[in-house]
MIKE-277314 format. One record per residue (C-alpha): residue in three letters; x, z, y. Coordinates in steps of 0.1 Angstrom, whole numbers. Layout:
+-----+-------+-------+-------+
| res |  east |    up | north |
+-----+-------+-------+-------+
| ALA |     X |     Z |     Y |
...
+-----+-------+-------+-------+
//
This chain:
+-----+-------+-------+-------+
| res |  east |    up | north |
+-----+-------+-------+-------+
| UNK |  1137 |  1132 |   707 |
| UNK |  1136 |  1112 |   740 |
| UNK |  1116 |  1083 |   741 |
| UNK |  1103 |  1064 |   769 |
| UNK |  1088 |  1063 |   800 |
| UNK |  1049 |  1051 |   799 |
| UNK |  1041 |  1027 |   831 |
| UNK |  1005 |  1023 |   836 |
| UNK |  1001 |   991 |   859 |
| UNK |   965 |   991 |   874 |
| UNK |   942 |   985 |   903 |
| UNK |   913 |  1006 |   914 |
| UNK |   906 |  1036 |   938 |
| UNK |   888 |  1066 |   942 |
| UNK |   851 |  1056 |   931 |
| UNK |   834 |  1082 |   962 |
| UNK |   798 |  1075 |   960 |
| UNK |   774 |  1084 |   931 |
| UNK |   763 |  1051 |   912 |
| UNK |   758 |  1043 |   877 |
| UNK |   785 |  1027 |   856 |
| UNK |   788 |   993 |   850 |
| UNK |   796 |   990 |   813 |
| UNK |   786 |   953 |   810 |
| UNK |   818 |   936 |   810 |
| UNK |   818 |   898 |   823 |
| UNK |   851 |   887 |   817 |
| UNK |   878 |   894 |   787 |
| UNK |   904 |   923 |   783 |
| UNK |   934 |   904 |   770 |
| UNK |   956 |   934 |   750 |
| UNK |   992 |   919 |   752 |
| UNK |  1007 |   952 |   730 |
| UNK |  1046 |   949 |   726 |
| UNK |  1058 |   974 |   705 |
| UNK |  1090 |   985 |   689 |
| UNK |  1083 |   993 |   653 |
| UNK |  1114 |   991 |   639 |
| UNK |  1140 |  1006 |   660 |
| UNK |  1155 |  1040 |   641 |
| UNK |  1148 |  1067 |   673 |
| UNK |  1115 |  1055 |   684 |
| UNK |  1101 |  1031 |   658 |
| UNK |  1082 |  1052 |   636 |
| UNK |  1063 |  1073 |   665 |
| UNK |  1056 |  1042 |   681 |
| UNK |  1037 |  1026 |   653 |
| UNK |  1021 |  1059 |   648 |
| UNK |  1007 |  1061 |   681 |
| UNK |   997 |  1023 |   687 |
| UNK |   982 |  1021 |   652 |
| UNK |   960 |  1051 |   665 |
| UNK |   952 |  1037 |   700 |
| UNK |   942 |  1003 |   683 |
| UNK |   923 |  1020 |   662 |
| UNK |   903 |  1036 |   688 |
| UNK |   896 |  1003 |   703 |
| UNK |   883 |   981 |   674 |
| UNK |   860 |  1015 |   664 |
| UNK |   847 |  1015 |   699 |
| UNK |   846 |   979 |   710 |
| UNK |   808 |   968 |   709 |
| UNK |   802 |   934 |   690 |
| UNK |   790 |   914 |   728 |
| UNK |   820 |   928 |   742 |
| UNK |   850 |   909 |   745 |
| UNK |   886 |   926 |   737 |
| UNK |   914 |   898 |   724 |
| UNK |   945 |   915 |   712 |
| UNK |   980 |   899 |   707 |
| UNK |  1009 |   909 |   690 |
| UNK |  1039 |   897 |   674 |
| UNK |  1032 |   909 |   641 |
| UNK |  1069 |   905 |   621 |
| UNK |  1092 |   915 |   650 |
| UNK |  1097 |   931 |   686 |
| UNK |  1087 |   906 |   715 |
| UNK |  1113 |   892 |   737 |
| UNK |  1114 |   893 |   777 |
| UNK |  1112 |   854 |   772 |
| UNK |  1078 |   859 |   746 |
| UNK |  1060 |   881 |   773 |
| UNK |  1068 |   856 |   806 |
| UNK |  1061 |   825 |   782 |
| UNK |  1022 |   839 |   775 |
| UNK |  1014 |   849 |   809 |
| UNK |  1028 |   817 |   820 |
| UNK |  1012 |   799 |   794 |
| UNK |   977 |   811 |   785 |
| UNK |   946 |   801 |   802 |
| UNK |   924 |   834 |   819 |
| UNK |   890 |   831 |   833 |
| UNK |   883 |   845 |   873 |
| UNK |   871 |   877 |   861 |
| UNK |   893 |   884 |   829 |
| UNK |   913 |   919 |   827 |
| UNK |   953 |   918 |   818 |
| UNK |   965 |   943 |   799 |
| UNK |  1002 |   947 |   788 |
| UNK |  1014 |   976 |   765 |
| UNK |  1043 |   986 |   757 |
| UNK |  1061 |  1011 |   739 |
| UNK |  1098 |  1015 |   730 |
| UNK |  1135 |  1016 |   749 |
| UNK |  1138 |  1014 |   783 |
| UNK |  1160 |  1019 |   813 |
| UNK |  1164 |  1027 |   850 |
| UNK |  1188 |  1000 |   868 |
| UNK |  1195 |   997 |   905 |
| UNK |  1164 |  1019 |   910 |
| UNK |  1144 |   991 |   890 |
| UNK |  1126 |  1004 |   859 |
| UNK |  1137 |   980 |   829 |
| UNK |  1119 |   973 |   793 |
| UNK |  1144 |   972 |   763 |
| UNK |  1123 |   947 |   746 |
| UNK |  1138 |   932 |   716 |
| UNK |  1174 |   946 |   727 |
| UNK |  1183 |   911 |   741 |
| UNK |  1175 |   909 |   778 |
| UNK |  1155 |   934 |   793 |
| UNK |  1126 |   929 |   810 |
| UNK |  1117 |   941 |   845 |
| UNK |  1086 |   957 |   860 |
| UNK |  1082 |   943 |   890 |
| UNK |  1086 |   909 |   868 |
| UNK |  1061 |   913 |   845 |
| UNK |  1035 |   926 |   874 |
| UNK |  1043 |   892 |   891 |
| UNK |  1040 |   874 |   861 |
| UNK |  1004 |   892 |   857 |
| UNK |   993 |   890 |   893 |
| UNK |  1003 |   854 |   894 |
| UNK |   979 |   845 |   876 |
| UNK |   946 |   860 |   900 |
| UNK |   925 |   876 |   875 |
| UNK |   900 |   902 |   881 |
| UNK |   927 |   931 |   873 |
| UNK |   958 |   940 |   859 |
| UNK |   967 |   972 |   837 |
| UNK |  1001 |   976 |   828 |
| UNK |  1010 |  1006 |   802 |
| UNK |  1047 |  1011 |   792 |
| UNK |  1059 |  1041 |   772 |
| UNK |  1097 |  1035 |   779 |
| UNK |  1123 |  1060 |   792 |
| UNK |  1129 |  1057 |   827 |
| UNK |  1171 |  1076 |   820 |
| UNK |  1193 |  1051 |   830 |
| UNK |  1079 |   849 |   684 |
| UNK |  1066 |   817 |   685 |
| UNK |  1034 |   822 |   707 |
| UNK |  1002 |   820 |   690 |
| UNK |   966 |   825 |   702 |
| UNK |   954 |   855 |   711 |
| UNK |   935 |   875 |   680 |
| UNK |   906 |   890 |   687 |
| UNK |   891 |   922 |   675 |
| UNK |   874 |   924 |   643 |
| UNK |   833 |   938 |   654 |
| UNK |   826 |   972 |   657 |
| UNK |   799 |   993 |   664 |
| UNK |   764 |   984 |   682 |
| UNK |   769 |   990 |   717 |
| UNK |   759 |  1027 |   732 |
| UNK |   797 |  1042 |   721 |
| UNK |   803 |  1063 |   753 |
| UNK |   841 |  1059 |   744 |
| UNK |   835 |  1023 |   749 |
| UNK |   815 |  1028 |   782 |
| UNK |   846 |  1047 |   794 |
| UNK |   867 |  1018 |   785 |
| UNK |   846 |   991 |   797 |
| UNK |   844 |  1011 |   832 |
| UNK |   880 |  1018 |   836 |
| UNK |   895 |   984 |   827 |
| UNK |   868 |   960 |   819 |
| UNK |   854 |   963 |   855 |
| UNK |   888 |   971 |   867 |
| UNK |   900 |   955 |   901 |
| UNK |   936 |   953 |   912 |
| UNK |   965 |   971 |   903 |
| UNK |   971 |  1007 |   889 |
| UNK |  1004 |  1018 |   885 |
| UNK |  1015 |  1046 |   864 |
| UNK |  1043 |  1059 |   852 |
| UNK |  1047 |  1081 |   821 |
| UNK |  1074 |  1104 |   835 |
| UNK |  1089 |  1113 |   876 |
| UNK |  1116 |  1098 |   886 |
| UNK |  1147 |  1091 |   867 |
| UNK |  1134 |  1119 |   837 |
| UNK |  1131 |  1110 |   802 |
| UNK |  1098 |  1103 |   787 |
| UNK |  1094 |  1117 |   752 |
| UNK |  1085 |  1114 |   715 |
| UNK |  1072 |  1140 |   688 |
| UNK |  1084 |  1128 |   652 |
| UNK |  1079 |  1166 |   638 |
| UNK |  1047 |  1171 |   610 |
| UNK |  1025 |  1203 |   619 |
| UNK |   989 |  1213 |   614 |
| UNK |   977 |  1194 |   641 |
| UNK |   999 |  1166 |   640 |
| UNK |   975 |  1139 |   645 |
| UNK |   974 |  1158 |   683 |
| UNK |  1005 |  1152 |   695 |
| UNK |  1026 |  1130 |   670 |
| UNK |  1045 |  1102 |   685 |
| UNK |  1048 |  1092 |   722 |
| UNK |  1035 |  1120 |   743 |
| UNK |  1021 |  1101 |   768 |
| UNK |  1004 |  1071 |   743 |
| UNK |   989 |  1101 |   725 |
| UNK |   974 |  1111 |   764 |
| UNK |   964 |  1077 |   770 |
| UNK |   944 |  1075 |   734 |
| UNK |   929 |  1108 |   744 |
| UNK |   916 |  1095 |   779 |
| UNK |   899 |  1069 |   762 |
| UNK |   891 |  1089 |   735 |
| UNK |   870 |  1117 |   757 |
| UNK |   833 |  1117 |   765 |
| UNK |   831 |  1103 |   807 |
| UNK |   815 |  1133 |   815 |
| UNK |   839 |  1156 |   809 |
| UNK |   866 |  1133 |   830 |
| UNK |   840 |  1134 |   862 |
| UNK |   858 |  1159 |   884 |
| UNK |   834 |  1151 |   914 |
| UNK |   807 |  1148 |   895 |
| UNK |   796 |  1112 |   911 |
| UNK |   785 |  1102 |   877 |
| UNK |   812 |  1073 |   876 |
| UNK |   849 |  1078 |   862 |
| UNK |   879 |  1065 |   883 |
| UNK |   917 |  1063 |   883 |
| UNK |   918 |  1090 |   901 |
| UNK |   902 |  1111 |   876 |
| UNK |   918 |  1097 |   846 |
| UNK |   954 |  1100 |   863 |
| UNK |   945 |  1138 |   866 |
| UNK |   933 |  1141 |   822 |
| UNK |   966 |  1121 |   821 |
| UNK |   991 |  1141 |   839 |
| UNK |   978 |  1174 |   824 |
| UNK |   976 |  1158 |   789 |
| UNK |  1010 |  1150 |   786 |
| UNK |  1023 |  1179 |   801 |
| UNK |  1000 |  1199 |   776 |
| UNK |  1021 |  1179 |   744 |
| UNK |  1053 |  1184 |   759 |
| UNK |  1045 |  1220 |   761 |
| UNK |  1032 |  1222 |   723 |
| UNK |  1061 |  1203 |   715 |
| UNK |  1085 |  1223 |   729 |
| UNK |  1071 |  1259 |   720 |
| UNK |  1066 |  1251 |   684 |
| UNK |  1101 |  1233 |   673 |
| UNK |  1135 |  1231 |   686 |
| UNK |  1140 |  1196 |   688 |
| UNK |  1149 |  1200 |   723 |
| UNK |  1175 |  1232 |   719 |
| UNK |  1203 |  1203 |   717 |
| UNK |  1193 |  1192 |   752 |
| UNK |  1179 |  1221 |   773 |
| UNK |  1203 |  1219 |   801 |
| UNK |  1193 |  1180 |   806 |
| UNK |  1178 |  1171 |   838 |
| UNK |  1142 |  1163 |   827 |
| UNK |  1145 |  1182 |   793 |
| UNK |  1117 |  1211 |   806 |
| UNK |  1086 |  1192 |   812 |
| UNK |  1069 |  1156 |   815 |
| UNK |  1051 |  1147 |   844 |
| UNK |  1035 |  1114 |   844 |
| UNK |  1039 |  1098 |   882 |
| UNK |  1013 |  1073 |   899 |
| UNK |  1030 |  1048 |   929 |
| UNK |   995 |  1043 |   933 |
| UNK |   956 |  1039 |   925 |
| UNK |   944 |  1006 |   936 |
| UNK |   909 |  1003 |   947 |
| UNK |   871 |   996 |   933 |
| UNK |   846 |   969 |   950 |
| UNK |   831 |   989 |   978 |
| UNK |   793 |  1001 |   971 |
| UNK |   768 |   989 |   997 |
| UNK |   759 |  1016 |  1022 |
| UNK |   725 |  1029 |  1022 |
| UNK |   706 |  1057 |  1040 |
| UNK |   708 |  1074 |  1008 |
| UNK |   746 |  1067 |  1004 |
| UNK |   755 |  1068 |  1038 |
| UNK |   791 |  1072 |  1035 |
| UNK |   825 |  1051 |  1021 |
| UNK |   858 |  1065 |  1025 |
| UNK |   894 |  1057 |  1014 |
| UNK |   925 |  1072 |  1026 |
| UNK |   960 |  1068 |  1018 |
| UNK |   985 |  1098 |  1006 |
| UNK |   993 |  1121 |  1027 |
| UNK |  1026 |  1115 |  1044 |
| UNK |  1048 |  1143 |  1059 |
| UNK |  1050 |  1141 |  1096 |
| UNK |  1073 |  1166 |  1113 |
| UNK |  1062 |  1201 |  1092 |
| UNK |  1025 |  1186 |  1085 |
| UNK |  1006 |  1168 |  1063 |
| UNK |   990 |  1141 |  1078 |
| UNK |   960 |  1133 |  1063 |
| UNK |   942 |  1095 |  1077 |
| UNK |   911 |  1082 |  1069 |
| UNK |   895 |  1055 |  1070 |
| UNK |   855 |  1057 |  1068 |
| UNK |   823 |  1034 |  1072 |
| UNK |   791 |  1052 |  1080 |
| UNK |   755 |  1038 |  1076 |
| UNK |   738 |  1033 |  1112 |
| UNK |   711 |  1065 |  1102 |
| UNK |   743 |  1083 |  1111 |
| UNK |   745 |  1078 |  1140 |
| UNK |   741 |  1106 |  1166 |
| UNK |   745 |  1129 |  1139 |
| UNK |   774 |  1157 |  1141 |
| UNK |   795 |  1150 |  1105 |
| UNK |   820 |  1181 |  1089 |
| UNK |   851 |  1171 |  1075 |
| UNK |   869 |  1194 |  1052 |
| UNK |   898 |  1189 |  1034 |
| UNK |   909 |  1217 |  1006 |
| UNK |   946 |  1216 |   988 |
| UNK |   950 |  1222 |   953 |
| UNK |   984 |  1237 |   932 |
| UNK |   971 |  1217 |   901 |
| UNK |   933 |  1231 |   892 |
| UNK |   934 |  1265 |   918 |
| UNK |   930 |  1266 |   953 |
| UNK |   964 |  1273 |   973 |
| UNK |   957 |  1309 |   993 |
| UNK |   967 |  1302 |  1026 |
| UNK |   991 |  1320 |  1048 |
| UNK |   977 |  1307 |  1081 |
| UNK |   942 |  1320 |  1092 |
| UNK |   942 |  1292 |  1112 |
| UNK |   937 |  1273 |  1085 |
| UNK |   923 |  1289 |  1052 |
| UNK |   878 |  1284 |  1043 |
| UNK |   859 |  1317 |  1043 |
| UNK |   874 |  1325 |  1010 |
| UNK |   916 |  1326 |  1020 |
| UNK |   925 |  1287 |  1002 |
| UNK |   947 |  1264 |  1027 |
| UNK |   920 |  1239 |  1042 |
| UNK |   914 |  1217 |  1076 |
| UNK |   879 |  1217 |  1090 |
| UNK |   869 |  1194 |  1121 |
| UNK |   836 |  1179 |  1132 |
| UNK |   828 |  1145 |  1142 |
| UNK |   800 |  1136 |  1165 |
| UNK |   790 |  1096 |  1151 |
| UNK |   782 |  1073 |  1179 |
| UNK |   776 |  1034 |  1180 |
| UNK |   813 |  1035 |  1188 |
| UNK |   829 |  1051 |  1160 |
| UNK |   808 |  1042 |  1129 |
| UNK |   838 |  1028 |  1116 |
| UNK |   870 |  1046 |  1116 |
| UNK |   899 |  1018 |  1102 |
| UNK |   933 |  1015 |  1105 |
| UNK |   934 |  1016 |  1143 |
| UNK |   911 |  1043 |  1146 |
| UNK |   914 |  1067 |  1117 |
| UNK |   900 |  1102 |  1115 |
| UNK |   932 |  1121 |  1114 |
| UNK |   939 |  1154 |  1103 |
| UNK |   972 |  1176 |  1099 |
| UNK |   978 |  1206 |  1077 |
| UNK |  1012 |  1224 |  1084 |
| UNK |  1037 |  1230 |  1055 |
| UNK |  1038 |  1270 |  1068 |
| UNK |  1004 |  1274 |  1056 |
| UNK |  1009 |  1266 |  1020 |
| UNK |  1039 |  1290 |  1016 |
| UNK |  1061 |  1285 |   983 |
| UNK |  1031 |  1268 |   969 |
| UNK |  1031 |  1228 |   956 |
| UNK |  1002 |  1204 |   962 |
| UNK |   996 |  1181 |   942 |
| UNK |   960 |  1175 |   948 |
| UNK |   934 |  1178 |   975 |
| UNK |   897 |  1167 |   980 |
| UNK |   879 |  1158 |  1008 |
| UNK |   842 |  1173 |  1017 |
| UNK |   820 |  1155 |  1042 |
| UNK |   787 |  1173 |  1053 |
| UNK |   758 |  1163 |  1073 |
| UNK |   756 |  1189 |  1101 |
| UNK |   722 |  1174 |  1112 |
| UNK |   706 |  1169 |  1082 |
| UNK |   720 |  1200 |  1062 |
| UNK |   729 |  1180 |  1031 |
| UNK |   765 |  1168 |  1013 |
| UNK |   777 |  1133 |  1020 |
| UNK |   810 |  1127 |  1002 |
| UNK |   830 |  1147 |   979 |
| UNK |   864 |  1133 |   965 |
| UNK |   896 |  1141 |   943 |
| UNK |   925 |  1124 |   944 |
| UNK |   962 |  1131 |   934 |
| UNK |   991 |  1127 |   958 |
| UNK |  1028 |  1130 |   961 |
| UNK |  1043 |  1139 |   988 |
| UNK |  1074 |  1111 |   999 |
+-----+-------+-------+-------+
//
């Protein structure tokens, strides 16, 4: 049955240099969770799901940690309930927001709209500037809503959990206690429907309920180390958007070969997969540069220009660079495999689509920003029938033989 589109509001960036992960979290994560328990399509796979993910949090959330949840326990919450506690409740400088949601929602004049209690729908871009009005640390915004066209009360906090040293926790703590900015996420492209699994199986406790929650309890459910694509040693949005996007695409593909719930609809734009959507990443704080971390990069998506991808970025480069000859390589993926190139002109040794230059690194160009960005275009010919949908970046130190940067990072093209 269709349920709901998930938005993921965030802020953070491709973490691109190797440092440990900060798990020690100085602020609060205030949990606003809004969720629809009631309703006859989607109440029941709701509750399943967000009984689950809170769950997960209270077994994981060490005892010095701070995690305050909030919830209208007796009835949904209300687009004037939600603006009333962000307007209302006091945050400290480096407190996280996070909003959940799951239940109806709505696309409307190209706006993505929250159902809420059925009364007067709430809009995203309202409830981010209801969040970012308030200049906390971060903001994470999860909604599990289509995207088809209480009196308050003090926040409760979490009852104790285990000692600290949970790796789940670690995960969490990185990703949204010492988050910074604004992710935004969206639980299915476009105008498609987003989608809920009310069928018991075998492995039920896999995929029942909404599709995309379930992939967001799994994220935070999974060791770091296995969500390290670049192998950095530090987790980003990058990296979780990618366990994300396949995750849900995995349930909706269980879902769909195992029952025929979906028969009814099959001609239905949207009705033959789920693919979560990201508007974009944000950013985390910039590491120092050091001789031994020489390098800090951040880019925006590619953006078509003419029959190319352009790619720009923007770099800072620690003074031992300089005078040294850097390699830039950029490689495009068709989700985890290379894309085999049909231009020699631009395929590695191995035939996969890629764009190699060189740099030489003078006083002049230590920086390259927004005026000066290293810039470089891959043609659409080269890619044949093939999509993109992610890439990663190489940088290598001709002069001193050794790696400098490796990246992943999803992208869509507009």
């Amino acid at each position: 049955m269709k349920l709901i589109l998930f938005v993921l509001f965030l802020w953070a960036s491709p973490s691109l240099l190797a440092k440990p992960v900060d798990t020690n979290v100085t602020g609060t994560i205030h949990l606003y969770a809004a969720v629809n328990g009631r309703d006859p399509e989607v109440g029941e796979g709701c509750m399943t799901s967000w009984k689950r993910l809170e769950k997960l949090l209270k077994d994981v959330r060490p005892g010095k940690e701070r995690l305050e949840v909030y919830r209208i326990p007796d009835r949904m919450a209300s687009r004037a309930d939600v603006l009333l506690y962000y307007s209302n409740t006091i945050f400290k400088p480096n407190d996280v927001l996070w909003f959940f949601y799951c239940g109806h929602g709505h696309t409307q004049g190209g706006i993505h709209m929250l159902d809420m209690d059925g009364r007067d729908s709430l809009s995203r871009p309202e409830l981010r500037a209801a969040m970012e009005a308030k200049k906390r640390q971060g903001v994470l915004i999860t909604t599990d809503a289509c995207g088809t066209k209480a009196a308050y009360a003090p926040p409760q906090v979490l009852a104790t959990a285990p000692a600290p040293g949970d790796d789940r926790w670690n995960l969490i703590a990185s990703l949204i206690g010492n988050l910074f900015g604004t992710v935004d996420i969206t639980a299915a492209t476009g105008e498609n429907p987003a989608f809920i699994d009310f069928n018991t199986r075998a492995r039920a406790d896999e995929i029942k309920g909404a599709l995309f929650t379930t992939a967001l309890e799994a994220l935070l459910n999974t060791n770091a180390s296995e969500l390290d694509l670049n192998r950095d040693t530090d987790v980003d949005w990058t990296e979780a958007f990618a366990f994300l996007r396949e995750r849900t695409r995995r349930n909706f593909s269980e879902m769909r070969k195992e029952f025929t719930q979906l028969a009814w609809n099959k001609a239905a734009p949207g009705s033959e997969d789920q693919v979560p959507y990201h508007f974009g990443l944000g950013k985390l704080k910039e590491a120092p540069l050091t001789q031994e971390k020489p390098v800090f990069i951040s880019f925006a998506n590619p953006k078509m220009l003419g029959a190319n991808y352009r790619f720009s970025i923007r770099a800072d480069f620690h003074n031992s660079l300089k005078d040294h000859e850097l390699f830039f390589g950029v490689y495009l993926y068709d989700g985890l495999k290379p894309i085999a190139s049909k231009d020699p002109k631009f395929a590695d040794k191995n035939g996969n689509v890629a764009f190699i230059t060189s740099l030489k690194l003078n006083k002049d160009n230590l920086v390259a920003n927004d005026n000066n960005p290293i810039q470089l275009d891959i043609p659409m010919a080269a890619m044949g029938e093939a999509f993109a949908d992610s890439y990663v970046i190489y940088a290598h130190d001709l002069t001193a033989g050794k790696d400098v940067l490796q990246s992943i990072t999803k992208f869509f093209p507009e």
